[in-house]
N, C-alpha and C positions, 0 to 999 in steps of 0.2 A: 476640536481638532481630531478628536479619534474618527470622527465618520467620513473625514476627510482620508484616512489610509487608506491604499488600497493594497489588494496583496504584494507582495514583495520579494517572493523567492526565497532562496534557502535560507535565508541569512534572519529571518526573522527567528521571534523565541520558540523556540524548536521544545517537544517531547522533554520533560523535566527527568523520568526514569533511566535513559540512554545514558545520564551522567551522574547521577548520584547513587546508580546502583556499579555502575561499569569501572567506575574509578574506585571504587573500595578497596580499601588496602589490607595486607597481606600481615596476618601474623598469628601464627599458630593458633587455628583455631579449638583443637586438642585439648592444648594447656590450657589457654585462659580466654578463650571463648574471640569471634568476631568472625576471622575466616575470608575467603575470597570473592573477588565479584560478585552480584548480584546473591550474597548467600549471607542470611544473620544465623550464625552459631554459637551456641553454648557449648563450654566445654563440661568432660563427661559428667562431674561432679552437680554441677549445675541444675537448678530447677525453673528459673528465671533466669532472662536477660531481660533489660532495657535500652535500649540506645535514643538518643537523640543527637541534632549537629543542623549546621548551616554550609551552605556551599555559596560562591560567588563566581557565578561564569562568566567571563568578556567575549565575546565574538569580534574575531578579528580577520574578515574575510572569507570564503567558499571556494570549494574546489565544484567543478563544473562535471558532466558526466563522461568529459572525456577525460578527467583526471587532471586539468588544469586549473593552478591555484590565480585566482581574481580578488583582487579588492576591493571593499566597499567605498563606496562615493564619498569624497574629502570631506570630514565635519561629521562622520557617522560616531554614533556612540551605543553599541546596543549591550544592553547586561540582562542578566538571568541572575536573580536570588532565590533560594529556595531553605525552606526550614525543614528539617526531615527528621521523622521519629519513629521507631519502630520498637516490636517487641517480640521474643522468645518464649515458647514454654514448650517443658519436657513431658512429651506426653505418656513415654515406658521406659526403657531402659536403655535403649537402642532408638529412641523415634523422638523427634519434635517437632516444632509447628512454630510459624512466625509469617509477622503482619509487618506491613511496612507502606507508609506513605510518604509523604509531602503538600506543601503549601509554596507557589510558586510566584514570584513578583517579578512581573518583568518591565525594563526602563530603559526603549528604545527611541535614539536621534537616528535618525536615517531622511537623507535628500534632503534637508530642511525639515523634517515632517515631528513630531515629539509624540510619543506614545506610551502610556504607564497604564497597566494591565495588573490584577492580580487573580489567583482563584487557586484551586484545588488541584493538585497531581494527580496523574496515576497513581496507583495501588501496586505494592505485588504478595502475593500470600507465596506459602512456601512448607512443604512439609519433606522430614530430611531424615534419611534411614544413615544411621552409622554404620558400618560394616565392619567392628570391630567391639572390643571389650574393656581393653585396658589401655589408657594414655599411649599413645604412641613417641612422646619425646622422651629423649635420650640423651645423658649427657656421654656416654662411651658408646663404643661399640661393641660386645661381647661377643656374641652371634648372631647368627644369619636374621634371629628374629628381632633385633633390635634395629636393621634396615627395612621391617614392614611399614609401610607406611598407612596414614591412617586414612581410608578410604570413606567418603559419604557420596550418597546416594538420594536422588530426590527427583521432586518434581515442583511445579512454579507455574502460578496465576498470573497475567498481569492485569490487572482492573481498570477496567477505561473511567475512570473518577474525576481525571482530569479535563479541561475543555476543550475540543476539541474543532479540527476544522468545518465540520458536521454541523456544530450546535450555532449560535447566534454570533458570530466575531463579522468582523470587519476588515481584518490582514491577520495575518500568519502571524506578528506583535503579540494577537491577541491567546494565541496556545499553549496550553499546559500540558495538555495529554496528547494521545495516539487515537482516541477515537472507535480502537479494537481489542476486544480480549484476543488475548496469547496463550498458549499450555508451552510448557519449556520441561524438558527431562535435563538434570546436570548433574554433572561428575566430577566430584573436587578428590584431590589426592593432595596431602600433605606430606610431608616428613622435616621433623627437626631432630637434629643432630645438635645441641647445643654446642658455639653460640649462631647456626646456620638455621635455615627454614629455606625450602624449595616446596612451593604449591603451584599445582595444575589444577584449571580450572577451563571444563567443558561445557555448556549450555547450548543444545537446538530445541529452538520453536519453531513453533507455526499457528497461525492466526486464524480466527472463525470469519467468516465472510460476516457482511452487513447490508442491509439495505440503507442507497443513499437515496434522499431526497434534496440535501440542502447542502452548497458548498459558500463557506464564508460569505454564510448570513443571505445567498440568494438561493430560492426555490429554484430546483432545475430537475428535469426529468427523471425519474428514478431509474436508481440503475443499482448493482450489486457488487459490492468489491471484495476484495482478499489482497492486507498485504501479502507478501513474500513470505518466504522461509528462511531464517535467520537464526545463524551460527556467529557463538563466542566462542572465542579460546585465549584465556589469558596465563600466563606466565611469571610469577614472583618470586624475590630468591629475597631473604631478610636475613641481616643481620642484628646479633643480642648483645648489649652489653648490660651487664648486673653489678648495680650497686654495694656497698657493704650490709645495707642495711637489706638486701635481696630484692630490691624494685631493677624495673626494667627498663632501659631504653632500647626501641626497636626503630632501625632503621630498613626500606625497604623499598626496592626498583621493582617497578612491574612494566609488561608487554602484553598489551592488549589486541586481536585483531577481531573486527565485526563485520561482519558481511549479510546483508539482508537480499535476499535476489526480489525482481521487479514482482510488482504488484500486477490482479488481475481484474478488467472489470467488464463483465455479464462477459466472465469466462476466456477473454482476452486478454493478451499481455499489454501491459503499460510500458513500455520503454522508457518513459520518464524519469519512472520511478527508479527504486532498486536504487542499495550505496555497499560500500563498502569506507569503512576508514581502521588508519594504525596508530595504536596511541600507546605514549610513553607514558608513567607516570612514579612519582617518589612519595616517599609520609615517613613519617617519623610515629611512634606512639611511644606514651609511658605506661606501663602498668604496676602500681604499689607491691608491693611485698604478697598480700593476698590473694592477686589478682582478679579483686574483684571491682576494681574501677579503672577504666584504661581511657586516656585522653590519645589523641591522635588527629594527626593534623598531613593533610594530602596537597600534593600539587600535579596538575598536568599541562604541559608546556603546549603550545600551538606550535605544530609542525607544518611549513609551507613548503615544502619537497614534492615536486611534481609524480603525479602517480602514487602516491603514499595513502590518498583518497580518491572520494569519485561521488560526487552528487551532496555534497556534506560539508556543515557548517566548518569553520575552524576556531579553534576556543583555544581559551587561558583558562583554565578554572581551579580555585582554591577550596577546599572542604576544610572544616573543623569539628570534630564530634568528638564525645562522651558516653561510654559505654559501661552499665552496672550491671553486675552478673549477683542473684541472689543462690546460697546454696543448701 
């Protein structure tokens, strides 16, 4: 049945990294380590982290590139699972370094047609300057220096690992990756004020061009592309509630917007390409008394509001991870 696909537009299993890094949720990365979008942090004590977790996307529909939400064909059913693990280590005082992949299964009904794919994600590597000394959270306010916030500083790989439209597939069902490395500079700002946390979180890339020869699995004229240039900015604001025994539960809203401008190829704009979408999303975590184990569990809603995207799947997607910090 798989040879029988043919490509199918946006709505197929899209880029594994755009969701499992974008959706990450919010909670002082300072204290007790994790931190915002697309960033794994350890807090300052910290010599390891670990994390692992599973995510479970539904694709419910596509916005078009005039910003029009469409539905897929009665009887569609397309999901995205992915297993995701990654890791931390502190490489001075002030500096670390962290690895992060995935393992993506995807299990799409679309027009009658049945399609079950698995393989390898994207990568993103990541090294992360702290711009500071001493924990930034607070349970008062005293002076002026107890509202510095704790500011990191970095840069970020993404690793094309995953399969891409390039390599051997047969529909867009069949994709795990992006197909292109990315360099990304980001700027996360934190501050917690116990029991409050507000983090900003900045990310621009831009992507190496590639030579193409092969588009879903057929030979075709080589040509040379470059996505776009692609800005995050996402917005978190968490609340803490503590136990008697001093564990944690965090609850926390975030506002995500992403915008990728079009793609170019042998130097030409694609029009096609290029999206932009606005994502909500909630999590909950616990973190023990130590804070060196923190469960947490995310949701992001499919938003079908006209104009809110442009050229881009729409999803439901639930994450659950486990995060251990060694100190």
């Amino acid at each position: 049945m798989r040879t029988a696909i043919t490509r199918l537009g946006p709505t197929g299993a899209l880029l594994a990294l755009f969701f499992s890094a974008d959706m990450a949720p919010v909670y002082a990365g300072s204290c007790c380590g994790g931190g915002t979008a697309a960033a794994l942090l350890m807090p300052k004590s910290a010599k390891l982290l670990v994390a692992g977790g599973a995510d479970a996307e539904k694709y419910a529909g596509y916005y078009d590139r005039g910003g029009r939400y469409l539905s897929d064909p009665p009887g569609s059913d397309l999901m995205q699972y992915r297993l995701n693990g990654g890791v931390a280590y502190r490489l001075a005082s002030r500096w670390q370094a962290a690895l992060a992949g995935n393992y993506v299964f995807n299990a799409n009904t679309y027009s009658g047609l049945r399609s079950r794919t698995n393989g390898p994600g994207d990568s993103m590597a990541s090294v992360t300057y702290e711009a500071f000394d001493a924990i930034k959270c607070v349970w008062k306010v005293r002076s002026l220096a107890d509202l510095v916030p704790a500011v990191y500083l970095g840069a970020q790989a993404l690793l094309p690992t995953g399969i891409s439209p390039y390599d051997d597939v047969k529909s867009s069902f069949d994709i795990t990756g992006r197909g292109f490395y990315r360099a990304d500079a980001k700027a996360i700002l934190e501050k917690t004020i116990y029991p409050f946390t507000l983090a900003v979180t900045l990310i621009y890339g831009t992507h190496a061009a590639r030579p193409v020869n092969r588009d879903y699995g057929t030979y075709v004229e080589p040509y040379r592309k470059r996505l776009g240039d692609r800005l995050q900015t996402m917005f978190g604001v968490s609340y803490s509630y503590f136990t008697d025994a001093m564990a944690s539960i965090t609850a926390t809203v975030t506002y995500t917007y992403l915008n990728e401008t079009n793609a170019t190829i042998n130097g030409r704009e694609d029009v096609t390409s290029g999206f932009h979408r606005n994502m909500l999303g909630v999590a909950m975590a616990y973190a023990n008394a130590d804070r060196d184990l923190i469960y947490i569990a995310s949701y992001s809603p499919a938003v079908t509001m006209a104009e809110l995207q442009r050229n881009f799947p729409t999803t439901h997607a639930i994450s659950l991870g486990v995060t251990y910090v060694l100190r």
